[in-house]
N, C-alpha and C positions, 0 to 999 in steps of 0.2 A: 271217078269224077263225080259222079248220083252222087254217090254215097258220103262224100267228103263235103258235097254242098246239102243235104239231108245234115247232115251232123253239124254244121254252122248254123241251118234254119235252127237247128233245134238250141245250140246255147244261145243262140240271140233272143228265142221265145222264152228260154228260161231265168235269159239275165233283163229280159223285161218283165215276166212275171213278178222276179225279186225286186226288183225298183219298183216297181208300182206297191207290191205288200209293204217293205221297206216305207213307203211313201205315207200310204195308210199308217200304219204303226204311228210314224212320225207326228200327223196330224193328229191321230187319237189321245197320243201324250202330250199336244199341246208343245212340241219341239223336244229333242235330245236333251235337251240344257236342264227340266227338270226332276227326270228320272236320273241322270249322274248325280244331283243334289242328293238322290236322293228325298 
């Protein structure tokens, strides 16, 4: 039961890490919209 709630903290810290980088990334380009332009 540790263990299985240990390994849920851990991808929920990891799928907030990524959203938040994700987020950043976002704001640096100025939106998705104009890196798919190209």
């Amino acid at each position: 039961m540790t263990a299985a709630i240990q390994q849920t903290n851990f991808f929920a810290a990891a799928i907030a890490a990524i959203r938040s980088f994700s987020q950043d990334l976002y704001i640096a380009h100025g939106g998705y919209a104009p890196s798919v332009r190209g």
